[in-house]
C-alpha positions as CSV (number, residue, x, y, z in Angstrom):
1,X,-125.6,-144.7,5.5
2,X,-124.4,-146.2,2.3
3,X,-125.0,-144.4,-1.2
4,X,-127.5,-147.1,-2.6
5,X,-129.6,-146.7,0.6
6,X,-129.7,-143.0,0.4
7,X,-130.4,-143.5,-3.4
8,X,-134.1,-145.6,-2.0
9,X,-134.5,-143.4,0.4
10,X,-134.3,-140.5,-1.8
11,X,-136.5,-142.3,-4.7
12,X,-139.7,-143.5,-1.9
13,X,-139.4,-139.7,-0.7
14,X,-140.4,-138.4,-4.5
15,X,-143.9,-139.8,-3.5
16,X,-144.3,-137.1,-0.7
17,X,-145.8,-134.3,-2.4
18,X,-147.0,-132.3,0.7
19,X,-148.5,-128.7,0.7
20,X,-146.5,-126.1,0.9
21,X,-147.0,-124.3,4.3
22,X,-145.7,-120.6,5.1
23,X,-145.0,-120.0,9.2
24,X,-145.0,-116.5,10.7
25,X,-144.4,-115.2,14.1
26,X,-143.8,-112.4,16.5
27,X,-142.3,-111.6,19.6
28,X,-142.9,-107.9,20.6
29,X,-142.3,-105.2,17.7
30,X,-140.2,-108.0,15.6
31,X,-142.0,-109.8,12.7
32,X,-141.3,-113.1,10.4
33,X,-141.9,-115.8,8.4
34,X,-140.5,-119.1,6.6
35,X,-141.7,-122.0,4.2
36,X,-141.6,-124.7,6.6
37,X,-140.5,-128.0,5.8
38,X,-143.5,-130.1,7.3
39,X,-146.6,-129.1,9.2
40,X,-149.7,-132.0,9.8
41,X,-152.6,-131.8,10.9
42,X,-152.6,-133.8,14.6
43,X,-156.0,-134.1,16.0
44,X,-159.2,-135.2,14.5
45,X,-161.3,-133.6,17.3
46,X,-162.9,-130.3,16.1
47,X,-163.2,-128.8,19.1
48,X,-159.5,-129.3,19.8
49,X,-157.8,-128.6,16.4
50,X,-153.9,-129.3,17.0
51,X,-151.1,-128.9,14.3
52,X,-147.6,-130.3,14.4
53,X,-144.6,-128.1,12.8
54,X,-140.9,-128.2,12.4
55,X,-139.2,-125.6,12.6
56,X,-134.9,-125.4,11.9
57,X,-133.0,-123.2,14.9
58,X,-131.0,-121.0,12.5
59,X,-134.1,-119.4,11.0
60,X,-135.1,-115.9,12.7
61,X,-138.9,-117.4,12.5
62,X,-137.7,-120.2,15.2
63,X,-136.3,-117.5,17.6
64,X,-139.8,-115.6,17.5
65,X,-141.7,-119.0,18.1
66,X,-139.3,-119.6,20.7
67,X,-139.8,-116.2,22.7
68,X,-143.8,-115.6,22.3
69,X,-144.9,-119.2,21.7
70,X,-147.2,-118.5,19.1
71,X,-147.1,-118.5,15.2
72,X,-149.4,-118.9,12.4
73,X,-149.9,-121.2,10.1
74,X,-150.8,-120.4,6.6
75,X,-151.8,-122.7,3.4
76,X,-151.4,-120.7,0.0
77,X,-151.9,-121.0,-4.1
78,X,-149.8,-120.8,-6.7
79,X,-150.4,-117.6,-6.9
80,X,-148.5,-116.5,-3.7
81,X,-144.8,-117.7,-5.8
82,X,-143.6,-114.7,-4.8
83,X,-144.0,-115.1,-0.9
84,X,-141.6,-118.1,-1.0
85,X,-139.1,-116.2,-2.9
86,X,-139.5,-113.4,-0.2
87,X,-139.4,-115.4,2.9
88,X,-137.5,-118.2,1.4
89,X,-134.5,-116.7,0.5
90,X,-134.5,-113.6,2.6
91,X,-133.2,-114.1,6.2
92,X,-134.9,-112.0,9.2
93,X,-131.5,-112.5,10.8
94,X,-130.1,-110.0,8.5
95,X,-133.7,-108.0,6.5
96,X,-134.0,-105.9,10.0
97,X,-136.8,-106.6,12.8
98,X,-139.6,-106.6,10.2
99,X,-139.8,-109.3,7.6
100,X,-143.3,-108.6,6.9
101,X,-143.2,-105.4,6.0
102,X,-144.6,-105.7,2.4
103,X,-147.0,-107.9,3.1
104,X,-150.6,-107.6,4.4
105,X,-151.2,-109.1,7.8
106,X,-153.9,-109.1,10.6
107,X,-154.0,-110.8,13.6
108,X,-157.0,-113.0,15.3
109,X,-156.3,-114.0,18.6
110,X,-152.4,-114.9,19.5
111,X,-151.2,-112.1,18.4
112,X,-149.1,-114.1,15.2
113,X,-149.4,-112.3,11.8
114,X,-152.2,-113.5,9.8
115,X,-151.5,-113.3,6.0
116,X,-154.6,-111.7,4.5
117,X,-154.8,-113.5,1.6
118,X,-153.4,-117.2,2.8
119,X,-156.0,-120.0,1.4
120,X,-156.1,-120.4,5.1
121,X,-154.5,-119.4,8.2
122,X,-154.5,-121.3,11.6
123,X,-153.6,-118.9,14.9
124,X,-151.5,-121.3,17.5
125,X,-149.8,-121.4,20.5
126,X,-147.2,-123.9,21.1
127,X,-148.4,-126.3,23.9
128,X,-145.2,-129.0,23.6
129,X,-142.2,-128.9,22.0
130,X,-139.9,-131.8,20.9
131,X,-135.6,-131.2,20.2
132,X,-134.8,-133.1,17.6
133,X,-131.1,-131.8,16.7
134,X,-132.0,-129.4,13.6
135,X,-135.6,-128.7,14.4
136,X,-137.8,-128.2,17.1
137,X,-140.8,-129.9,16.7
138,X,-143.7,-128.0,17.9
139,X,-147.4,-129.2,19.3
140,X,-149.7,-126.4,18.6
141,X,-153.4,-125.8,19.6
142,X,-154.8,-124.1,17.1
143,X,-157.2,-121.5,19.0
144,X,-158.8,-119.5,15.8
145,X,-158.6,-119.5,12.0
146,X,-159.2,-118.3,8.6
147,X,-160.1,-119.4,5.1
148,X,-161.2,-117.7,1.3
149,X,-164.9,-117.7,1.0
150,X,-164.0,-120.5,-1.6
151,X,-161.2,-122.5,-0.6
152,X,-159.1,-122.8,-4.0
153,X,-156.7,-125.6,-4.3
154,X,-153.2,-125.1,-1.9
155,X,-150.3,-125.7,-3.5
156,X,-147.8,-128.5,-3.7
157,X,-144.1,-128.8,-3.0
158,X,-143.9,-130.2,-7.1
159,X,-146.1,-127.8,-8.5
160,X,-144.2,-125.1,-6.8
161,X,-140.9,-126.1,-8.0
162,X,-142.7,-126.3,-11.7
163,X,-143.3,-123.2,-11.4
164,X,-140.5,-121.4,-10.2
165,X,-138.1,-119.9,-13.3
166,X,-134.8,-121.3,-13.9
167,X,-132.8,-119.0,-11.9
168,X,-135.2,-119.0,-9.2
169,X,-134.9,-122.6,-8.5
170,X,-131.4,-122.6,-8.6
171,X,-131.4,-119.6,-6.0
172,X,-134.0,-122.1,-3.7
173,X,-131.6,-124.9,-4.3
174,X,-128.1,-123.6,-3.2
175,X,-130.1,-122.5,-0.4
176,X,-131.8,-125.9,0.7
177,X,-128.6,-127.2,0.4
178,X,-126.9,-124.7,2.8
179,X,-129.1,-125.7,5.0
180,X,-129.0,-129.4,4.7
181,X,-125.4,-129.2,5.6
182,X,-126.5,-126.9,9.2
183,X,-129.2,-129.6,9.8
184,X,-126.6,-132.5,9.3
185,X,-124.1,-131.5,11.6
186,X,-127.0,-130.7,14.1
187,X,-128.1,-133.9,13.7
188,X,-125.3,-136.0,14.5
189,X,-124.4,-133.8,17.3
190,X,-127.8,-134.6,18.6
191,X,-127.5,-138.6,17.8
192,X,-124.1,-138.8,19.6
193,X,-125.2,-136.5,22.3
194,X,-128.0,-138.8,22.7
195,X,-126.3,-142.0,22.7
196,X,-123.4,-140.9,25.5
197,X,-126.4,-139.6,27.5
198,X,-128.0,-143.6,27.1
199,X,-124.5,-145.2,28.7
């Protein structure tokens, strides 16, 4: 793709200002949790609430999603900074079978931690999943939930970075850029794979 087409791209995409969304999971004893980079709502029926999420493959959180099936959704303030730094930049791969040691958790129905004090919390199972090369993309049904008594207002990708200190940012940067270069390569393999698989 040529530079000046990336540059559009990249401008349009400033637009998007989605809420930031934390995932956990669990398979057995082992416990985690990312920011994900996109979650949507997909179904306006009430009495079959489904979510769609993407979630990278080199992230511990996919492997638990990928073993139980079921993960939790969880909408949060500014307030909860300090979450992304902890499950943003730490890696379950490597902060032992527990990444939510610290933090306080329930469960309602799955079985998927539930943090306590998320604006709200959705408890899914995974009923389709979708490869797309860097991410699997997951259908959830969303089979029980939580909210605040008053639902205060989640917080946005630009607000977050707003509020993050210098350092911080620059920490959450050199990480999202790691991890462009893992979902590039995954990518292409998964475009070329795709097109030798179509001749």
């Amino acid at each position: 793709m040529s530079a000046d087409r990336i540059e559009r791209i990249s401008r349009a995409t400033q637009a998007v200002d989605p809420q930031v969304w934390i995932v956990t999971s669990r398979a057995d004893d082992r416990l985690g949790g990312l920011v994900a980079t996109f979650v949507t709502k997909a179904s306006i029926v009430p009495d079959q609430p489904r979510y769609v999420v993407g979630i990278a493959k080199q992230h511990f959180t996919w492997q638990l999603i990928e073993e139980s099936g079921v993960c939790a959704l969880h909408l949060i303030t500014e307030h909860h900074l300090e979450w992304i730094l902890r499950l943003g930049i730490a890696s379950g791969h490597h902060s032992g079978p527990n990444k939510l040691e610290d933090f306080r958790h329930t469960t309602l129905t799955t079985g998927a931690p539930i943090l306590e004090e998320a604006v709200a919390a959705f408890d899914c199972r995974v009923e389709a999943k979708l490869n797309s090369g860097d991410r699997s993309i997951y259908l959830l049904q969303v089979v029980d939930a939580t909210s605040l008594p008053e639902l205060p207002t989640p917080l946005r990708y630009s607000d977050m970075w707003k509020s993050l200190l210098p350092e911080q940012r620059l920490q959450l940067e050199e990480l999202h850029r790691r991890d462009q270069e893992i979902d590039r390569r995954a990518i292409i393999d998964w475009r070329a794979d795709s097109l030798e698989s179509q001749t």
